[in-house]
C-alpha positions as CSV (number, residue, x, y, z in Angstrom):
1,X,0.0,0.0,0.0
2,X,1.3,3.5,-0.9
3,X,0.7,5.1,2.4
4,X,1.4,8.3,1.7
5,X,-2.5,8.2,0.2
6,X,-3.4,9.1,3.6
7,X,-1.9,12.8,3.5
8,X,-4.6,13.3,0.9
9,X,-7.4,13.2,3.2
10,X,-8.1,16.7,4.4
11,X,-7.8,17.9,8.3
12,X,-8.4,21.0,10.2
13,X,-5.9,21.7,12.8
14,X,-6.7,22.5,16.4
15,X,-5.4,22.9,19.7
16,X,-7.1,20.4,22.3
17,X,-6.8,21.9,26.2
18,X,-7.9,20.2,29.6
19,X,-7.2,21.1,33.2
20,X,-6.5,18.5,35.9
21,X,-6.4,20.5,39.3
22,X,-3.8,23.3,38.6
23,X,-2.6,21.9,35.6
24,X,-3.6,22.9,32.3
25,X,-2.3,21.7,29.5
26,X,-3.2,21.3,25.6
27,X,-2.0,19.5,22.4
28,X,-2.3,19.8,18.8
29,X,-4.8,17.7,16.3
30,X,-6.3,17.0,13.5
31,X,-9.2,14.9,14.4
32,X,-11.8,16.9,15.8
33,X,-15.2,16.6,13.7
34,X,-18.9,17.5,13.8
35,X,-20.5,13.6,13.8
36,X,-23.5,14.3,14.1
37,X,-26.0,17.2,14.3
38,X,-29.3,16.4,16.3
39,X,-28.2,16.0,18.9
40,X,-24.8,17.9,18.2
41,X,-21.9,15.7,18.7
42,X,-18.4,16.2,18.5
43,X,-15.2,13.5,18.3
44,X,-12.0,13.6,18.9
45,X,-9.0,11.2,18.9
46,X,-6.2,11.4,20.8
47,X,-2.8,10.0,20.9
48,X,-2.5,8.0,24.1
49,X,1.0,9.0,24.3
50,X,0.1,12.9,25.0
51,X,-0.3,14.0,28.1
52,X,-3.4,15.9,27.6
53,X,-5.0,12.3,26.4
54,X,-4.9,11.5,30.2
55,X,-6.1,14.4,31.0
56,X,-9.2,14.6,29.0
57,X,-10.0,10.6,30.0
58,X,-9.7,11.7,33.7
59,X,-11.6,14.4,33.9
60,X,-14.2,13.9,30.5
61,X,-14.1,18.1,29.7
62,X,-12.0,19.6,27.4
63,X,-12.1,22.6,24.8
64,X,-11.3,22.8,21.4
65,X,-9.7,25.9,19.9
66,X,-10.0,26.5,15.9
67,X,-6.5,27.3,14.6
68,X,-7.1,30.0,11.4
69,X,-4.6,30.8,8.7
70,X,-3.5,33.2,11.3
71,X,-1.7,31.4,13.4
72,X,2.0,31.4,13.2
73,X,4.3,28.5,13.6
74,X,5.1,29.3,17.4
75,X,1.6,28.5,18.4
76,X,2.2,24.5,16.8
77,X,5.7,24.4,18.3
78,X,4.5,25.2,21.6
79,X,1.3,22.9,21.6
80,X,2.8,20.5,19.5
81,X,6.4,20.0,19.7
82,X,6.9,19.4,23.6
83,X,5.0,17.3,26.2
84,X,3.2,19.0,29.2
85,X,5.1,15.9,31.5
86,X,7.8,18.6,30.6
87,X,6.9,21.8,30.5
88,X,4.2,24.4,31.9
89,X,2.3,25.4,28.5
90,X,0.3,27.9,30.4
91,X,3.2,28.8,32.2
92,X,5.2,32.4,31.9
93,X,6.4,31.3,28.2
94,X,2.7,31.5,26.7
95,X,1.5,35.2,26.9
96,X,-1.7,35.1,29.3
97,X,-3.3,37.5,26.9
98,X,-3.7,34.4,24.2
99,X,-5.9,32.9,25.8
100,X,-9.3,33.0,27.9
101,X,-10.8,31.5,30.3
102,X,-14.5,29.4,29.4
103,X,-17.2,29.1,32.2
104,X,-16.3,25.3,32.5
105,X,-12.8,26.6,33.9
106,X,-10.6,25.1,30.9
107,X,-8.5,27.7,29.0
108,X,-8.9,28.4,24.8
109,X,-6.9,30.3,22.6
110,X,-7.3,33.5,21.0
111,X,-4.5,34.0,19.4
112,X,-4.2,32.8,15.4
113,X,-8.1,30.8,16.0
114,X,-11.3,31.7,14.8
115,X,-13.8,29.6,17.2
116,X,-13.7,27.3,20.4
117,X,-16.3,24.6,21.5
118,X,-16.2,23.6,25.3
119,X,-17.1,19.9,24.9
120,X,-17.8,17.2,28.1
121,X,-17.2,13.7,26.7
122,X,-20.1,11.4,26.5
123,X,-18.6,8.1,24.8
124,X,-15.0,6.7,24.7
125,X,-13.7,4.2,22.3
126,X,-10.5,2.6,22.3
127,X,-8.8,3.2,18.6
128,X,-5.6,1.3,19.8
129,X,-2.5,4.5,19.5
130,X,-5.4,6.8,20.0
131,X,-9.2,7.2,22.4
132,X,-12.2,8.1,20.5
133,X,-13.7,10.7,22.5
134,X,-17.6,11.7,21.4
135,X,-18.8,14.9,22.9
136,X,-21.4,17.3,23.6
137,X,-21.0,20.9,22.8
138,X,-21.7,22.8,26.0
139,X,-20.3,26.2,24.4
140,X,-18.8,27.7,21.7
141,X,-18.2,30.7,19.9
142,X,-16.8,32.4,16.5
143,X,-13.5,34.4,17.1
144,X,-12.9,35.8,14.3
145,X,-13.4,35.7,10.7
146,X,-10.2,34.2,9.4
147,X,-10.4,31.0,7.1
148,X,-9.6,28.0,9.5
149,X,-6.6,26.2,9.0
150,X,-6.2,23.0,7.3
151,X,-2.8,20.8,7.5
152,X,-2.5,21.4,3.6
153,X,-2.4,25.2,4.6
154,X,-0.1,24.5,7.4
155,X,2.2,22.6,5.8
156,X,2.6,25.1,2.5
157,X,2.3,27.9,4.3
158,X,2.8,28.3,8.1
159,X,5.8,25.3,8.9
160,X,8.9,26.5,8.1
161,X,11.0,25.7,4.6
162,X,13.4,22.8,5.8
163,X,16.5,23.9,5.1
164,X,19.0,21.6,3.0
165,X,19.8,18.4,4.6
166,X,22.6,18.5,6.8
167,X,25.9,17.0,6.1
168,X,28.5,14.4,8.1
169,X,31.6,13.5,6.6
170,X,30.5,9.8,7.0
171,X,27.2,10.0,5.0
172,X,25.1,9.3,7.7
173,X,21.7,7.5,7.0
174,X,18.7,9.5,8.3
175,X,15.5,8.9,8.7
176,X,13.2,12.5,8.7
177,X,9.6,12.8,10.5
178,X,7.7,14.2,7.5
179,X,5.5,15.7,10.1
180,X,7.4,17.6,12.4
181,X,11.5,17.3,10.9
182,X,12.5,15.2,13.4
183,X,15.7,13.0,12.6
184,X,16.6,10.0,13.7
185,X,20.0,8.8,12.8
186,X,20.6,5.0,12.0
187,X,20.9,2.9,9.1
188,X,17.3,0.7,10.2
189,X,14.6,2.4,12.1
190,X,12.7,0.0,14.4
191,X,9.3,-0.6,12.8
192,X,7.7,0.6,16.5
193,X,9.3,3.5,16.4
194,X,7.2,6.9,17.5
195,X,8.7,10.1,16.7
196,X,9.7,12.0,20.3
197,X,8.2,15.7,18.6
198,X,5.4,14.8,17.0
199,X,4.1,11.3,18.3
200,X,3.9,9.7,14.6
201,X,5.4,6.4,13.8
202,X,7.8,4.9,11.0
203,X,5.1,5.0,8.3
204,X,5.9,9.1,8.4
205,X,9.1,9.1,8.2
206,X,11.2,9.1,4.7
207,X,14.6,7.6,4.9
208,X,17.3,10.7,3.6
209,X,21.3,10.4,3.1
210,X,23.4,13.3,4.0
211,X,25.3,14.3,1.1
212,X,29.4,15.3,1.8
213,X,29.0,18.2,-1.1
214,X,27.8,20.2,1.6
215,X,30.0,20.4,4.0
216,X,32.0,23.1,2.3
217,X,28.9,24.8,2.4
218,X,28.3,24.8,5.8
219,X,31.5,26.0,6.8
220,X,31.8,29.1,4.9
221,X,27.8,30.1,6.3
């Protein structure tokens, strides 16, 4: 199977937030859907590996901020490309005016969305890397009236040009996260590997050589 077929199925991007006690925390995704409409349902899937997944399964409330094509790349890196079991994401490093507060006490962006939906989860199922989590709406609200992002979008527009591959004088084999530019360096990649960014596996990755040629090139930058 060619299964780079599945980056031709369209996403929105979002940021997914829950609060446990003091802690907030949020991640990025691409799975959050209207599913049905009377009564209004919402679903999302989440990578059991994120932090916020436990989050959201402990405490069934979350929101869902609607990233727009005005978001800039800091707000994916932040949400994104490091775990909450690490950092503070509402911490001093996120602006507090980027966000507000909803009346169910969980945080949503304002900064580069256009909507949010305050969701309570009603239904779980187990998708096996990822939870299924069906919700009701219980608020939302338009933001603003910027198109909302889609990963196409994202990826020609927001995510930064990689820049050429890098270069070792021994012509290293590595293998790059197509999602996030991760690296890992290694002739085989285990086939249960998960990227430490970004959370995909080996499917998403595309296996690169460094060339020598730019070495030279390096050096005189």
């Amino acid at each position: 199977m060619d299964t780079k077929a599945m980056y031709k199925l369209s996403y929105g991007l979002f940021v997914c937030i829950a609060v446990r006690g003091d802690k907030k925390n949020g991640c990025i995704t691409n799975t959050a859907i209207q599913v049905a409409s009377d009564p209004n349902r919402i679903s999302i899937a989440i990578n059991k590996a994120n932090y916020t997944h436990d989050m959201v399964k402990e405490t069934g409330l979350c929101s869902i901020s609607v990233l727009s094509t005005e978001a800039t790349f800091d707000i994916f890196k932040h949400f994104g490309f490091q775990s909450g079991r690490d950092v503070d994401k509402f911490g001093t490093n996120f602006p507090a005016d980027s966000y507000s507060m909803a009346e169910n006490g969980i945080p949503y962006i304002t900064t580069g969305t256009n909507a949010y939906f305050s969701l309570k989860v009603e239904k779980e199922v187990d998708l096996g890397s990822h939870t299924l989590f069906i919700c009701e709406p219980t608020a939302m609200e338009v933001l603003s009236n910027a198109p909302s992002c889609t990963y196409q979008y994202y990826q020609d527009n927001i995510k930064p040009k990689p820049h050429p591959v890098g270069t070792t004088p021994k012509g290293e084999t590595i293998w790059k996260c197509l999602i996030c530019g991760y690296e890992y360096v290694g002739e085989d990649m285990p086939d249960d590997f998960i990227c430490p960014i970004c959370k995909h596996g080996k499917d998403d990755f595309e296996k690169i050589v460094r060339q020598c040629l730019n070495v030279q090139l390096a050096k005189e930058e």
